[in-house]
Structures are given as structure tokens and as C-alpha cells.
BATIFI-251936 format. One record per residue (C-alpha): z, y, x. Coordinates in steps of 0.1 Angstrom, whole numbers, padded with zeros to 4 digits, always signed. Layout:
BATIFI-251936
ZYX...
***
This chain:
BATIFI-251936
-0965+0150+1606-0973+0119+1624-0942+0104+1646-0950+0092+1677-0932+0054+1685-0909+0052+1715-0892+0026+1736-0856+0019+1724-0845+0013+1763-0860+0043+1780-0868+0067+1751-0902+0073+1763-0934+0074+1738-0953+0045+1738-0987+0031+1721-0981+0024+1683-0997-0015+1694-0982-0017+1730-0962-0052+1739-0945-0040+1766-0932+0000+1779-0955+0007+1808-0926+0028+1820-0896+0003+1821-0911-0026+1810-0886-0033+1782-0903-0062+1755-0916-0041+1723-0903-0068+1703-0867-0061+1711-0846-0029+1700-0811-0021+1714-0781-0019+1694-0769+0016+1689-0734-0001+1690-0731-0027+1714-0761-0016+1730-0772-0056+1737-0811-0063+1735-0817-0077+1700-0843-0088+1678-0864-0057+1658-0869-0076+1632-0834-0083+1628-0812-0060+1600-0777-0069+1619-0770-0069+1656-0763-0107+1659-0735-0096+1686-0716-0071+1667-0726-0073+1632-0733-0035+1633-0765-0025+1608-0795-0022+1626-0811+0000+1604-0792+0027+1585-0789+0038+1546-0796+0078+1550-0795+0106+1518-0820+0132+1512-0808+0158+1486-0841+0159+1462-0856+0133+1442-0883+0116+1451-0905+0084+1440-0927+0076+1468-0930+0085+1503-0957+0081+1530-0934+0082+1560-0935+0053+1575-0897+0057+1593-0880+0052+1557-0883+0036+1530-0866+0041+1490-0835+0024+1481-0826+0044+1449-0840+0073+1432-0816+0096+1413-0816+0126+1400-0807+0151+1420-0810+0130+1453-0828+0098+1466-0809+0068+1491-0833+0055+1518-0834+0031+1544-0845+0028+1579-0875+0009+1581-0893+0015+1613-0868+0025+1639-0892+0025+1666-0900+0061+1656-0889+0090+1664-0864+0111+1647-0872+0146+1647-0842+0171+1657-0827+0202+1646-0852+0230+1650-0841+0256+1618-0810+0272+1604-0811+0250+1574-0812+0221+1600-0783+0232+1621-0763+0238+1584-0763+0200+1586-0753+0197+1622-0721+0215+1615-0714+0191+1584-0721+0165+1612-0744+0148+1587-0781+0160+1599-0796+0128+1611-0835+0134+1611-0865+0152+1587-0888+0142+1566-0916+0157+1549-0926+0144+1517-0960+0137+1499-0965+0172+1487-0956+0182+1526-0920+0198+1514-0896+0200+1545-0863+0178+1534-0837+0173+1556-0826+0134+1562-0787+0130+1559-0763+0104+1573-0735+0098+1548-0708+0067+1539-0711+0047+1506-0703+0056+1479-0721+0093+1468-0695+0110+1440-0701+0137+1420-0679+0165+1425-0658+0163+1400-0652+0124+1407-0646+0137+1444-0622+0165+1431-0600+0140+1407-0594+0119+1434-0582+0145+1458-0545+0155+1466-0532+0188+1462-0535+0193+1499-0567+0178+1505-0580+0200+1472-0568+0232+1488-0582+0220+1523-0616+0215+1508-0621+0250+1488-0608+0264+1527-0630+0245+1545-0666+0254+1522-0654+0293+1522-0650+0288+1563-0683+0268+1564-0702+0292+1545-0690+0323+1561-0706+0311+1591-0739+0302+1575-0740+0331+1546-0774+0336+1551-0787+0305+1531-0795+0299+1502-0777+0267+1483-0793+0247+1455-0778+0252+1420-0786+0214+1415-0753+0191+1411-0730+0191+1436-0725+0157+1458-0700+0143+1482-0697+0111+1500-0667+0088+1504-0656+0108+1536-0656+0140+1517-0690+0155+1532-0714+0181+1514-0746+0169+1506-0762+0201+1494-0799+0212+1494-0799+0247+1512-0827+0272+1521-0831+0298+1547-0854+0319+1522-0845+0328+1483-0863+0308+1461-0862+0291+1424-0830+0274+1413-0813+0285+1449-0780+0312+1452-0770+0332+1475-0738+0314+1494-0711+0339+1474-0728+0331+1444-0730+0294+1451-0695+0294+1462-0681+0311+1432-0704+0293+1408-0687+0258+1425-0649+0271+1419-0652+0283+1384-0667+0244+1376-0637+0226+1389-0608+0210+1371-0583+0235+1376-0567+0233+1339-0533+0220+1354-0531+0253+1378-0525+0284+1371-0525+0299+1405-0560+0287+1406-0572+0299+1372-0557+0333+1379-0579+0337+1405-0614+0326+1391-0606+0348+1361-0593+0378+1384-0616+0411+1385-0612+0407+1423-0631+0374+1422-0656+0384+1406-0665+0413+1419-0659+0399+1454-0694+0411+1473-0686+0387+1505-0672+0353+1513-0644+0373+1536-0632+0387+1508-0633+0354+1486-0614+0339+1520-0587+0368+1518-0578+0364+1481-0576+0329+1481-0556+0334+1516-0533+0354+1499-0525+0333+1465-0523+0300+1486-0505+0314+1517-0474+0332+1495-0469+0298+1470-0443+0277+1478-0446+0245+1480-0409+0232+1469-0380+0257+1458-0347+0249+1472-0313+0256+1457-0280+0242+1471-0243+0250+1473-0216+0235+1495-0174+0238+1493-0154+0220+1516-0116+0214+1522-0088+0199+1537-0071+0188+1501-0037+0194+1492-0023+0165+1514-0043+0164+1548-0027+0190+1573-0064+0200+1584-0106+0194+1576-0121+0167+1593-0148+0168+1573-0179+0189+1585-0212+0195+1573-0247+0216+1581-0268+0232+1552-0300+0244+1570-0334+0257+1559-0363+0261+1582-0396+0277+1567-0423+0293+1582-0466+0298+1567-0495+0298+1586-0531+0289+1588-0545+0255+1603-0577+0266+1612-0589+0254+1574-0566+0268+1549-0531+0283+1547-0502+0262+1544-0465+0270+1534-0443+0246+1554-0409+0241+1542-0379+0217+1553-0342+0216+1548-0316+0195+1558-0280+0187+1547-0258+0169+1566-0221+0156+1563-0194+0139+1587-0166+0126+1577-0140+0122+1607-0124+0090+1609-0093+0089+1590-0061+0091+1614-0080+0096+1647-0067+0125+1667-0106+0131+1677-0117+0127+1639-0129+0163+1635-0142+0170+1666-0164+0144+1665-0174+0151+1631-0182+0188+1642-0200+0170+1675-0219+0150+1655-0235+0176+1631-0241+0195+1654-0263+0171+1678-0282+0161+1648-0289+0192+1627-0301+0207+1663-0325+0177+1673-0336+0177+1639-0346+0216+1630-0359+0218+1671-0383+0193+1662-0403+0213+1636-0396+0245+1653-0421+0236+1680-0450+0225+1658-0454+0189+1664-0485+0188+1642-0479+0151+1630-0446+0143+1615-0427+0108+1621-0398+0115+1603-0379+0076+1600-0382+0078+1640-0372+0113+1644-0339+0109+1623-0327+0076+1645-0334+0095+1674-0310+0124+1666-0282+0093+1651-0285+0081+1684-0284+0110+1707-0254+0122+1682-0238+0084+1687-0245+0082+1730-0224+0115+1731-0198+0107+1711-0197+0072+1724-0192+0083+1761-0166+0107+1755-0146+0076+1737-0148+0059+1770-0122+0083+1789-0097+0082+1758-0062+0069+1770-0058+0050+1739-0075+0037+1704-0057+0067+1689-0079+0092+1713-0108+0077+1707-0132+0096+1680-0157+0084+1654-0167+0100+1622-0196+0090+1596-0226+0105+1581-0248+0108+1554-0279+0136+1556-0307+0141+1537-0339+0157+1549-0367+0176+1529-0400+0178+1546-0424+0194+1518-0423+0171+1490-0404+0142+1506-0368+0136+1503-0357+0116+1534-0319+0102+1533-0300+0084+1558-0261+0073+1563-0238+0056+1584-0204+0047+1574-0193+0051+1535-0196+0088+1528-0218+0085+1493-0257+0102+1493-0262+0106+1449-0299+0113+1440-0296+0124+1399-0337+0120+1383-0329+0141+1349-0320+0109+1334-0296+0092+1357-0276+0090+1388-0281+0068+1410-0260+0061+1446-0285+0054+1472-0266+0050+1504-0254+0016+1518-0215+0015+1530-0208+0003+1561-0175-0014+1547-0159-0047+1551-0159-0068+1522-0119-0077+1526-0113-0042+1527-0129-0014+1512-0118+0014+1538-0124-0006+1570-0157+0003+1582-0182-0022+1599-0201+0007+1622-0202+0048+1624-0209+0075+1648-0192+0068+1684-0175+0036+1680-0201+0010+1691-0238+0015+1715-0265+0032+1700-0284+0000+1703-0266-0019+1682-0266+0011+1660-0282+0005+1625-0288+0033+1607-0299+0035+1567-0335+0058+1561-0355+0057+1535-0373+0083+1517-0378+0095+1482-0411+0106+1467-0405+0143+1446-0427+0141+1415-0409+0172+1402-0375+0178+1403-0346+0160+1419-0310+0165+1425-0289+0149+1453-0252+0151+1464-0237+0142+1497-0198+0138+1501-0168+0127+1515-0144+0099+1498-0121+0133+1490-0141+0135+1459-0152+0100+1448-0116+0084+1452-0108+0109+1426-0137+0116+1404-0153+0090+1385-0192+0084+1389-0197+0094+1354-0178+0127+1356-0205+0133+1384-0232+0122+1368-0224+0148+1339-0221+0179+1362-0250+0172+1377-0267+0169+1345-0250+0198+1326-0244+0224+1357-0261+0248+1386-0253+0231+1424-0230+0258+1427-0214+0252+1396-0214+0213+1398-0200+0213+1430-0172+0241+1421-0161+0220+1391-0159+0187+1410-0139+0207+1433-0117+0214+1417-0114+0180+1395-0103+0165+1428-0078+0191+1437-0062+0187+1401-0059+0151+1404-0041+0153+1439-0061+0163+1465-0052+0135+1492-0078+0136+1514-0105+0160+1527-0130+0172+1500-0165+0182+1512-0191+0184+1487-0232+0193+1492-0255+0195+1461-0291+0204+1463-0317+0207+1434-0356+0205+1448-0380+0214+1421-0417+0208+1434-0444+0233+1422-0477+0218+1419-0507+0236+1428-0527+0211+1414
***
């Protein structure tokens, strides 16, 4: 098929040896770029204005070694597919006429058609440097992004079940796009899209999961006669796998010296599954918090009650209503401060210092495989690898005096508030403990570090427990531990 040339301005067909467009009169000699959309040179390869290519690097998924079209022209010649260039772009590009055709519209990756010397049909492919195969495309995948990618080829090819996909080698440019020869009609070396799908998941690298390999080697899977039912199964195995186990225990006291607990703390789970219009996700987040009440303040444990309170609440409401991007660092200091402008205001009707309330506090926040902490004031966050313990919170103390604290929740503005957050990458498992000085006045770090080692939460916390009470008990003992494991899908 012969294309017919027309004017980059006004899109109308003009002669092949025309200077000018009789229509609009735009000079032949010029093209318009497709991204600044200035008047440019056409013999130019970059816009001289925006440095955007003129002409574009396109991907047809067959081999070729010559081609009579005078639109393109070979770059490189592999295999299984063939790079080409734009090399007169004062032709036409055909548009999407067949099913095969509108395959590649969904991808968003048709870009135009060629037909080669023997007069085959190929469709013309945009794509982004560089093409991977697909197991150099699976390796460097996520787990998430791995599990979003076999969701979003079953989705695809439920809707377009009716081709036929080439059994040739699987591609996938840098943005994660299928570049796949497909066929409306059965033919040579072509399966039907359950076949093709199933033939595509039983090639991957899945040695490292066995949730995966159950499925490929289930009788279910094989016998699956649609993509719905490939969908459902893999729905179900993904959907019910969770992503990080949690297991925590908390004990709190007032000691055997302190006439009541100012110490208070939150131990909250949220967890809830779904499916985000690609593949099923498991969405799990906890959050423990402590607050220590100011030592010898009449308003100590109300505000360390206010104060977990304010912040578990804004904390668990946020996921609760399905913000669908997390910004956790900014989300934490907005619930210290809300927690801190509260407690802060009710200071300013106390009748004396003595009235006035203030409390500290250390939390830590799970959010899938993350493990955010954050602290004000000197109340110890403990993160133990398997190997060792480590104390990752910063105390707010004086240097002159260890139990003189240099800021906490309610006794200075929230802007000149400086909270500690950082975050901790889960690789596998990880234990933490939060607590008040009740227990690490009393308890060497070592002994810690050993019952976390040795011991459950429940148990390590229990025995700490009651370490501190045998060694006198002079203060308020609160104690949180948590153990995260992280199972890997992949």
C-alpha cells in the first residue's frame, strides 16, 4: 500500500513533489514539532527549540531484513523483532482498522502499520529503550509490581481472548509494555490466549515462591478452560496471602512505688484486602504507641491518655478512608502536632506549673513491609535484627541532667515541635520494643537484648516485667514488643 504525503500544519494530502500546501500554504520544507509544535527544519533529526526527536525509533514484532516502505527505515534486526526509524514523516500513518490493531491501542503502544515485502500485515509499535527479555523484565521486578503484571496480562487478555498470541519470545520495554505478535485467526506457531497465558506463567522464575508454584502445578490450572477462571485462582491465592504477620504483647503498670499509671499506650491493627482494578492486594498496618506522663505533674496521665488517643485516631482514620498514596513522615507529624496543639492549649488555663500537663512518646508504625518509628521525649524505641539490639530513638534530655527533658508533648508550640521519624526497611523479620524508663532504669540493655533474642513478645515482655518489679518497681512500667516477620511472595 502506497501512503499518500500530507502537510504537517493542516493534515491535508498533498502532491508527493509539491513546495507549498495549496490548502494552507505552509512551506513543504518545514515539519512541525510534535512537541513544541514550532515550524522546524524536515531535514532536521531534533527540534532545534526543544531538543525533542523529530523522528521516532518504533518496534515491529517479526524479523525483517529489508523493507520497501518508504515511512521507515531498519535500525536493528533481531530475532524475534526488528527496531526501525522514522524516515519520511511526511507520510501518513495508517490507523487502527482490526482487532489485532486495537490489541495495541489498549497497550497504548499501536503507533502505525506496515506491510512488509512479502505484503504480511505487521503492526508498527511505539516503545522506550531498552527492549528486555522477559525474564530480564521479571528479575528486575518487585514483588508487587510482579504480582501487578501477571493481574494486568490475565485482565488484558480477558478482554481480547479471541486472539491468537505468538509463541515466539516474549518482549517488554523499559516501561513494562507487551510487545507481542497477535493474530485475529489461528495460525502456525500462534496459541490461543489461555494457552498463551498459561504457557508465559509456567516459564517464569518463580523457584523462590511457593504460592506461585502451587498454582502452576495445581490440576485447577491446568485444566482451567477460560482466563476467568485462571483470574479467580490466582485471585484467590494472592488475595488470602498476607503480606506481613504481626505478633505483639503489651503489660503495663504503675510499679510498686507510684500511687497510680501514668503511663498509657495503644496497640492497634487495621487490615482490610481488596482489588485495585489490576490485582488483589492484602493491605496491612499496625501501630503501637506509648506516653509516658510527665513525672510529678498532677495532669501527667491525662495527657498521656489525651495524647494517645489524638494520635492513634488521626493515624488509623487515615488509612480507613483509602487515601490511595501513602505519605507516612507527614502524616505522623501531623497527628504529634494535633496531639501537641491540644494538650498545649489546655496547659494555658492551668493555675500553676504543677497543673500544667505534658507526657512523651515513642510509636512505631507498620505500613506493609515498612517499619516507621517516631519519639519525643526519652521513652526508648529497641529494634532487635536476630543478631543485635539496637536503640533507635533520640532523647530529648539535657546533657547536665539526664531526667530533664529538652521538649515533649504539650509543653512548648507545635511549631517549634521536632519530632524524630524515620523508617526501617523489613527484609524479613524484625523485633521492636517500646517503653517507659520503669523498665530501663531497672533492666540492663543486655538482659533485654537476651529476651528478645531467647523469648515470644509475650514472654519477653512478661519476664522484663517482672525483672523490674523484683528489683523495686519505682516507677511506672509499660512495656510493648512486637515481632514482624515478612512473607515474600516472590
Amino acid at each position: 500500500m502506497k501512503r499518500r504525503k500530507l502537510c504537517p500544519h493542516c493534515g491535508r494530502e498533498v502532491l508527493k513533489n509539491a513546495v507549498f500546501c495549496p490548502y494552507c500554504g505552509f512551506d513543504l520544507s518545514k515539519t512541525v514539532c510534535p512537541e513544541c509544535l514550532k515550524k522546524v527544519d524536515l531535514s532536521l533529526d531534533i527540534c532545534p527549540y526543544c531538543g525533542s526527536p523529530l523522528r521516532k525509533d518504533v518496534i515491529i514484532p517479526v524479523q525483517i531484513e529489508s523493507l520497501s516502505d518508504e515511512r521507515y527505515k531498519i535500525i536493528e534486526s533481531k530475532e524475534n523483532y526488528t527496531i526501525l526509524k522514522e524516515n519520511d514523516i511526511t507520510l501518513e500513518r495508517y490507523k487502527p482498522t482490526t482487532l489485532e490493531d486495537f490489541f495495541y491501542t489498549s497497550l497504548g503502544i499501536f503507533y502505525d502499520v506496515i506491510y512488509t515485502d512479502d505484503e504480511h500485515k505487521v503492526p508498527v509499535l511505539s516503545f522506550t529503550h531498552p527492549v528486555m527479555s522477559k525474564n530480564d523484565y521479571w528479575d528486575m521486578l518487585k514483588e508487587k509490581e510482579r504480582i501487578h503484571l501477571i493481574f494486568s496480562l490475565l485482565n488484558m487478555f480477558l478482554k481480547h481472548q479471541k486472539l491468537y498470541i505468538s509463541s515466539s519470545p516474549v518482549l517488554f520495554d523499559a516501561n513494562g509494555r507487551l510487545i507481542v505478535n497477535v493474530s485475529e485467526t489461528e495460525k502456525d506457531g500462534f496459541l490461543s490466549a489461555i494457552e498463551w497465558l498459561k504457557e508465559f506463567m509456567r516459564s517464569l522464575n518463580v523457584s523462590d515462591n511457593a504460592v506461585f508454584k502451587d498454582i502452576i502445578l495445581s490440576k485447577a490450572f491446568n485444566e482451567a478452560k477460560n482466563i476467568a477462571e485462571l483470574i479467580s485462582l490466582f485471585y484467590t491465592a494472592f488475595g488470602t496471602f498476607l503480606h506481613v504477620e504481626i505478633e505483639s504483647f503489651a503489660i503495663s503498670s504503675q510499679g510498686l512505688v507510684r500511687g497510680h499509671n501514668e503511663d498509657n499506650y495503644a496497640v492497634l491493627e487495621y487490615h482490610k484486602q481488596g482489588f485495585d482494578g489490576t490485582a488483589p492486594y492484602t493491605f496491612k498496618t499496625g501501630l503501637f504507641i506509648l506516653s509516658d506522663g510527665m513525672g510529678g505533674h498532677i495532669g501527667g496521665e491525662e495527657a498521656s491518655n489525651l495524647i494517645v488517643k489524638i494520635v492513634s485516631e488521626e493515624i488509623i482514620s487515615y488509612f480507613i478512608k483509602d487515601h490511595p498514596f501513602f505519605d507516612i513522615a507527614p502524616l505522623i507529624n501531623r497527628a504529634i502536632s494535633r496531639a501537641n496543639a491540644i494538650v498545649f492549649e489546655k496547659n494555658r488555663y492551668a493555675t500553676s506549673e504543677r497543673e500544667k500537663m505534658g507526657a512523651t512518646l515513642a510509636g512505631v508504625l507498620l505500613v506493609e513491609n515498612e517499619l516507621w518509628y517516631f519519639n519525643l521525649g526519652d521513652s526508648p524505641i529497641m529494634l532487635f535484627d536476630g543478631k543485635s539490639l539496637l536503640k533507635v530513638s533520640v532523647d530529648d534530655v539535657m546533657l547536665s541532667n539526664k531526667k530533664a527533658l529538652t521538649q515533649a508533648v504539650g509543653v512548648i508550640p507545635s511549631d517549634k515541635l521536632i519530632p524524630h521519624i524515620s523508617k526501617y526497611d523489613i527484609q524479613n523479620e524484625i523485633k521492636f520494643l517500646l517503653c517507659s524508663d520503669g523498665l530501663t532504669d531497672l533492666v540492663k540493655f543486655g538482659e533485654i537484648e537476651d529476651a528478645l533474642r531467647e523469648h515470644s513478645p509475650k514472654d519477653a515482655a512478661s519476664l522484663l516485667h517482672s525483672l523490674a518489679l523484683e528489683r523495686g518497681g519505682i516507677d511506672n512500667i509499660t512495656i510493648i514488643i512486637g515481632k514482624i516477620r515478612r512473607n515474600k511472595l516472590f
